[in-house]
N, C-alpha and C positions, 0 to 999 in steps of 0.2 A: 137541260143544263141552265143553271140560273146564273148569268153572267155579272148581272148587276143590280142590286136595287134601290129604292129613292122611297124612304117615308119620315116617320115621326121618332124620333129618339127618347122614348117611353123609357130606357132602363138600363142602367151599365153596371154591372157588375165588374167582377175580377177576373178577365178573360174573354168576357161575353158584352157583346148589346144586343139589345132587343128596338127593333125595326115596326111599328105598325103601317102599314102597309094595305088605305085601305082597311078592312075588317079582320084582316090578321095579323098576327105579331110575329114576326121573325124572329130565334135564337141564333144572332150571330158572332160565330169565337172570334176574337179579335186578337193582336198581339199586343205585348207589354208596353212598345211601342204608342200605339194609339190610345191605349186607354183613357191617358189622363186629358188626350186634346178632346176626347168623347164625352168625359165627364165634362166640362165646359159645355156641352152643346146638350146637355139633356134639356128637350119641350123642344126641339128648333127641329127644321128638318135636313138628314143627311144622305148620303149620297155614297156609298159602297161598292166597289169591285167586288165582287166575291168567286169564288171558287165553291162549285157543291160536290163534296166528296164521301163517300162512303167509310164510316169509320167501323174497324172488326171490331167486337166484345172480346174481354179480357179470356174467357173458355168457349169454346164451340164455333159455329160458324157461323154466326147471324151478324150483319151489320145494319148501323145505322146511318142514314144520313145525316150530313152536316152540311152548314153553311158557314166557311172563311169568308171571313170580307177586310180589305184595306182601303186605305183612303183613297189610293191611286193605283191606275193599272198596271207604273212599273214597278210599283213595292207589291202588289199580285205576280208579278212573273219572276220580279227578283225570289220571289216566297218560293215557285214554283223550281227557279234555279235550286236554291239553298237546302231543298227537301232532295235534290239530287243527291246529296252527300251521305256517304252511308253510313247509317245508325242517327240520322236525324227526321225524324220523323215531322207527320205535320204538326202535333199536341209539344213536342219538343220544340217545334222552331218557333211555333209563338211563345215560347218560355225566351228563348234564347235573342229572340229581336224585340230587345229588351229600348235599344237605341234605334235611331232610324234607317232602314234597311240604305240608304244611302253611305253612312257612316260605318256601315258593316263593309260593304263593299269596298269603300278605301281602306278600310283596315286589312281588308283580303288583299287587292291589288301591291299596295306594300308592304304586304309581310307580316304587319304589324302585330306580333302573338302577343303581347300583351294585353293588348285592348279584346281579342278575343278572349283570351281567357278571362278576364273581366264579366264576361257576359254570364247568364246562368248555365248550369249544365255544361259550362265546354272548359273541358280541362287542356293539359298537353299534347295529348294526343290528339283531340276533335280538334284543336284548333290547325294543328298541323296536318291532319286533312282535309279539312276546311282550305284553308291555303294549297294545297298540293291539286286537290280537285276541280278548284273554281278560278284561283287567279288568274288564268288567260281565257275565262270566259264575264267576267264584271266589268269592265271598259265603261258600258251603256250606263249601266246601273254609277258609276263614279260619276261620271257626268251629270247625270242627276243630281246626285248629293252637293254637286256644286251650286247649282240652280237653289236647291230645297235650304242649303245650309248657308248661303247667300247673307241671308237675314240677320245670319248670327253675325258679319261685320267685322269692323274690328271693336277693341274696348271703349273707344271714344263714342262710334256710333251708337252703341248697346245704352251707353251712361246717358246720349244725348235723349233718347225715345223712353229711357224708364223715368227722368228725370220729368220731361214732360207727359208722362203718363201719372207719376206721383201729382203732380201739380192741379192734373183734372180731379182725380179723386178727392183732392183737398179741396177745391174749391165747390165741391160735391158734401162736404160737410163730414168728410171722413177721417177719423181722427190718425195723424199719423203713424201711429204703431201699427194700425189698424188695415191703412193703407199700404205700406210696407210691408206686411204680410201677404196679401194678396198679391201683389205683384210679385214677389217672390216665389208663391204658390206656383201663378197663373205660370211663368215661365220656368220652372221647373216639371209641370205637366206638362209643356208642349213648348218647347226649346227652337224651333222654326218662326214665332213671331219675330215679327221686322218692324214694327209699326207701333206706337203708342196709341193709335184706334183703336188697335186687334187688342196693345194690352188692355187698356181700359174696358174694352166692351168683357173680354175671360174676366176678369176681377168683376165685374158687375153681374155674370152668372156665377160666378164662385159665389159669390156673397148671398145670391139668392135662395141656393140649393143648402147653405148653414143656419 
């Protein structure tokens, strides 16, 4: 059982990063969720909970291994809750935690079918048993998303950290439009920064990897 692992972010695809580790390279599926904080962090090194699961082929009876990995160990157990729900499989619910498994969880604990059906794959009916099966089991997991979603603030905070994060890049020799873009970018892949460090530093690999 591969619980965890720690190396080089050599390669992110759409669903997938890849881990060197060492002299080999991990294919590990990721959800929609992580991707885009992933992409930010390609050449650096990252650090993975993962889940190794056995996945069947479409006819017959052979399976393959896989590697799930999240960023943290309670968006691996929320995964692990969320795959309870039936007819959502593991390849479906990284389609479906689209937002941060924190954010699903509140939206389960209240009710909230709109914001599920929102996501990909879950209509009226998933989302209603989605809610029926798990909302007095996400408690932990809402907790969380208090912690994780913190950052987001309120409007004022948000405007004060972009405003001095715009201000670095300019004095960085960045042309405004240009600047503004990135920041944009940077906090719409990864909606949890708190800080105008973290934004500046994502714009400063966004910009490297174009």
């Amino acid at each position: 059982m591969i619980s965890r692992i720690e190396g080089v972010l050599v390669d992110v695809e759409e669903g997938r990063a890849h881990v060197r580790c060492g002299g080999l390279v991990y294919e590990v599926l990721v959800s929609a969720a992580d991707h885009g904080g992933l992409a930010l962090e390609l050449g650096g090194t990252v650090e993975l909970h993962t889940l190794h699961v056995l996945e069947g082929a479409a006819q017959g009876s052979s399976f393959r291994p896989r590697l799930i990995g999240f960023r943290s160990a309670s968006d691996r157990a929320f995964f692990e809750l969320f795959t309870t729900v039936k007819g959502i499989g593991a390849r479906k619910a990284l389609r479906v935690m689209q937002v941060p498994a924190g954010r699903i969880a509140r939206a389960v604990a209240e009710q909230d079918l709109v914001l599920l059906k929102s996501l990909p794959e879950v209509g009226k009916r998933t989302a209603e048993a989605i809610v029926v099966e798990l909302k007095d089991k996400v408690e932990p997991f809402v907790e969380g998303a208090h912690v994780a979603e913190a950052g987001t603030g309120s409007p004022q905070a948000i405007a004060a950290f972009v405003e001095e994060a715009l201000a670095v890049l300019l004095q960085l020799g960045e042309p405004r439009n240009r600047a503004e873009d990135l920041i944009d970018r940077v906090t719409r892949a990864d909606p949890t920064i708190d800080s105008a460090d973290q934004l500046v530093t994502g714009a400063l690999r966004l910009k490297q990897l174009n």
